[in-house]
C-alpha positions in Angstrom: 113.1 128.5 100.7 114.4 125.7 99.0 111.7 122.9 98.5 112.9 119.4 99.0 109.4 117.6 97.9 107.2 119.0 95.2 104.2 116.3 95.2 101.6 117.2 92.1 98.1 115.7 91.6 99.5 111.9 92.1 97.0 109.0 91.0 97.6 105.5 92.4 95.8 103.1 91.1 94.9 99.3 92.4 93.2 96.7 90.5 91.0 94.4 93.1 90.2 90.7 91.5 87.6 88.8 92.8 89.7 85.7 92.1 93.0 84.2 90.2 90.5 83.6 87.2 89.2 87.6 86.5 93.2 88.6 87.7 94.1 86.1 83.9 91.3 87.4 82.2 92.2 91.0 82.4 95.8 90.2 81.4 94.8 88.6 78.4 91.4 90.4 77.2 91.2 93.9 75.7 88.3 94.4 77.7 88.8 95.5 81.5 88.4 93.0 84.3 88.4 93.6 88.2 87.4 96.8 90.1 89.4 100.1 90.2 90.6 101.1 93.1 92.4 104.7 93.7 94.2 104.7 97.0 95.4 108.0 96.4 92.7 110.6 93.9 95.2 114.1 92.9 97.6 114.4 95.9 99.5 117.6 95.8 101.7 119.3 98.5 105.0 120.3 99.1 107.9 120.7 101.7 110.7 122.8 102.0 114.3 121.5 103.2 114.0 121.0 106.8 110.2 120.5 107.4 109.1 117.7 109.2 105.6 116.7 108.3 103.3 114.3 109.8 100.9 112.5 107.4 97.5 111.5 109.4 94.1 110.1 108.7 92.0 106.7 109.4 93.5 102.9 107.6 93.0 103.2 103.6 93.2 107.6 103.5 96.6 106.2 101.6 99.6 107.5 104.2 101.9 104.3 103.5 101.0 104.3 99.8 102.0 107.9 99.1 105.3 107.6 101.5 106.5 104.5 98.7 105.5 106.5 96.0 107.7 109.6 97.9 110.7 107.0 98.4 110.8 105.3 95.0 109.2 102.3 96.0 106.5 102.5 94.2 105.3 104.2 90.9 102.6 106.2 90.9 100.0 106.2 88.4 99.8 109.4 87.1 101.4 113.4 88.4 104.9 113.8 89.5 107.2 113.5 92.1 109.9 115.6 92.8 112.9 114.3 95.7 115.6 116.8 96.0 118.0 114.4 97.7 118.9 111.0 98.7 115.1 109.3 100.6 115.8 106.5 102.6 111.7 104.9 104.1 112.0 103.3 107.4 109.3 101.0 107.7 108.9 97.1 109.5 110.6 95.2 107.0 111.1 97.7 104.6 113.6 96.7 101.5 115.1 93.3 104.3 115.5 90.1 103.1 113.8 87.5 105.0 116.6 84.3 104.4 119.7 86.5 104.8 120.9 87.6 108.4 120.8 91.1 109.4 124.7 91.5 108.6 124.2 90.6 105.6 121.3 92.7 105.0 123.3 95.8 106.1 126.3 95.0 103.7 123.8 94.6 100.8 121.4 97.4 101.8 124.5 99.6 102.0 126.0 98.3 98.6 122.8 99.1 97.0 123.2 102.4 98.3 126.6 102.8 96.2 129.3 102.3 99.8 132.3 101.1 99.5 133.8 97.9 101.6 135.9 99.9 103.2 132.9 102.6 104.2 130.5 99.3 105.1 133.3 98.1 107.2 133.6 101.5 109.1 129.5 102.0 109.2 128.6 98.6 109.8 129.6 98.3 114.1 127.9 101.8 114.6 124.9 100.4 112.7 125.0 97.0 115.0 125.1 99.2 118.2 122.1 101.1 117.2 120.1 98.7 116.5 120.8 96.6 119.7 120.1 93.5 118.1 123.0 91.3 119.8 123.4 87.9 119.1 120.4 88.2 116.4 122.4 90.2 113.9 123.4 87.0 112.8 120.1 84.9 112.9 118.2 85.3 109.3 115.3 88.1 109.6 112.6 85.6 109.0 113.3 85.1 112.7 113.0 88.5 113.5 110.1 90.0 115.3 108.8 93.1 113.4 110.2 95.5 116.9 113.7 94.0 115.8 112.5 94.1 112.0 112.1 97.9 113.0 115.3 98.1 114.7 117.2 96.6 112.0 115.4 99.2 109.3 115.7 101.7 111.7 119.7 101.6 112.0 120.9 101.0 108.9 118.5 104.1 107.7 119.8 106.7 110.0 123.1 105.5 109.4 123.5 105.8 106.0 122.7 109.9 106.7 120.0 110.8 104.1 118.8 113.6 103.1 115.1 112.9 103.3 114.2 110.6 106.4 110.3 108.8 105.7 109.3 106.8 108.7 106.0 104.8 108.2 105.0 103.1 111.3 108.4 102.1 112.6 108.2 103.5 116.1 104.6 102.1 116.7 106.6 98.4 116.9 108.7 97.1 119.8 109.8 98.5 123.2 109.4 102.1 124.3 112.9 103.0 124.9 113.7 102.1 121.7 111.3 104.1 120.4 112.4 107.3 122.8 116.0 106.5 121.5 114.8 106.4 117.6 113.2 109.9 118.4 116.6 111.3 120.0 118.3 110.5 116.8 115.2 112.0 114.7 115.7 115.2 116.6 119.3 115.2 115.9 118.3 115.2 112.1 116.0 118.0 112.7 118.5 120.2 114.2 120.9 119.5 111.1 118.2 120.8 109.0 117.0 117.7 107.0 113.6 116.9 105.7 111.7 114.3 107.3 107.8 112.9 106.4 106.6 111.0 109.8 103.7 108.3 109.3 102.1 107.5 113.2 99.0 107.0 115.2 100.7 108.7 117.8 99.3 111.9 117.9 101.5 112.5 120.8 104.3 112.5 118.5 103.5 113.8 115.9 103.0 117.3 118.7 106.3 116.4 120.0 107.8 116.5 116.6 106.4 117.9 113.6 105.8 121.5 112.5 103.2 120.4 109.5 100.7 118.1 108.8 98.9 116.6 106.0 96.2 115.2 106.8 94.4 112.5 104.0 91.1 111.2 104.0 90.1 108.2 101.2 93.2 109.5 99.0 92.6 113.1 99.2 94.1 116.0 100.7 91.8 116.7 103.3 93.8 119.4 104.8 97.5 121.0 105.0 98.9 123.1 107.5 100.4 123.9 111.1 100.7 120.9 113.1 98.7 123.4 115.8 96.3 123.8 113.3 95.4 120.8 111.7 95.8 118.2 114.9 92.8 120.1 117.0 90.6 119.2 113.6 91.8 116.3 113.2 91.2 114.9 116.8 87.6 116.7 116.8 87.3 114.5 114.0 88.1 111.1 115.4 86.4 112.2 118.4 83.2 112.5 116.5 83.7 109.8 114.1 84.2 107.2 116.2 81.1 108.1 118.1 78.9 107.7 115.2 76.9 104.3 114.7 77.9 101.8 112.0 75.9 102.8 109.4 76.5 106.6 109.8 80.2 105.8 109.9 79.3 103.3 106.0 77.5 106.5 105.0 80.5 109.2 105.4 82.7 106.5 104.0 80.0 106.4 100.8 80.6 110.5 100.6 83.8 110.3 100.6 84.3 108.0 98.2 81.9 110.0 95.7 83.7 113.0 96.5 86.7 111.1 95.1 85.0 110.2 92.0 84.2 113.5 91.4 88.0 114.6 92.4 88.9 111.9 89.8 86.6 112.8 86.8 88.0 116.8 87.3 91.2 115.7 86.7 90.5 113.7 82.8 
């Protein structure tokens, strides 16, 4: 099958500054200031055109970080990244401009995609309709609750038809029907075949509506597979985990940080 993304041992790393005074220091000084931090440690997987994949695991296992890094947010450190189509990342806020309206933040975002006026003219009430904003599409987003924030994102994103849908969070925001609707249209895009990389906390969606998952733990690939094989793990897991006491859970976060060090050093 033809693969859509080819994800190969991607490094992201953070620099964490204890203050505005180490942050100068290790811009100016050969020698290294601050703490390393790798929010993702030799990520590697790959989806073929028409796969919808869920990405799970815990705050910090680096699901946000490697969807940016997917949509040409942001750069990754080291590996490589391979997009065989037009991405578009629908996340709260994602790419909107908090002092200009949401009109105006659909006639720019779809400039910047390379539309004509005549083609934002045409997309522009379909986009409005979706998003059910009202009134509000001409109020600056800054004014925006992050559910319209979402519904905003959301619209213009499905709109524009991309080839590669990644959604990060933007059904866990705002009202339910919304939500149901948002999931219609994602279903519509699966029938036609396109690829789509779902970020939730909703493991009941991520059953409804994905056929893999990759599951990442501390930056690491901690498993990739069946969504009916990887979600029983990975709820045995929670289950467990969040039964633990504080300092057992401290502990397994200490191991899994070493594993990553290890992970890391493998890969000089």
């Amino acid at each position: 099958m033809e693969k859509a993304i080819i994800v190969k041992n991607i490094v992201k790393k953070y620099k964490l500054y204890s203050g505005d005074k180490e942050r100068i220091l290790d811009l100016l000084l050969p020698k290294s200031y601050g703490e390393d931090f790798y929010a993702l440690a030799g990520v590697s997987f790959e989806a073929e055109k028409g796969d919808v994949i869920g990405f799970v695991g815990m705050n910090g296992s680096g699901k946000s970080t490697l969807s940016n890094i997917i949509a040409g947010i942001v750069p990754e450190t080291s590996g490589s990244v391979q997009v065989n189509g037009q991405a578009a990342l629908i996340a709260v806020a994602a790419g909107l401009k908090a002092d200009l309206s949401g009109r105006d933040n659909i006639e720019l975002k779809l400039l910047m995609l390379g539309f004509s006026k005549e083609e934002i003219k045409e997309l522009e009430p379909e986009i409005i309709e979706f998003s059910e904003l009202g009134k509000f599409i001409d109020q600056p987003v800054k004014s925006y609750s992050s559910g319209m924030r979402s519904r905003l994102g959301f619209a213009i994103s499905v709109n524009v038809d991309p080839d590669i849908l990644i959604i990060d969070e933007a059904l866990s925001v705002g009202d339910k029907a919304f939500a149901e609707k948002s999931l219609d249209k994602m279903k519509e895009f699966k029938k036609q075949g396109k690829t789509m990389i779902f970020v939730s906390h909703s493991i009941g969606q991520m059953k409804r509506f994905c056929d893999k998952i990759l599951w990442l733990e501390y930056g690491m690939v901690k498993d990739f597979g069946p969504v009916g094989e990887i979600i029983p793990k990975y709820e045995k897991f929670l289950n467990e985990f969040k039964k633990l006491p504080g300092k057992e859970k401290e502990k397994y976060k200490e191991e899994a940080m070493k594993r990553q060090q290890e992970a890391l050093l493998e890969k000089v």
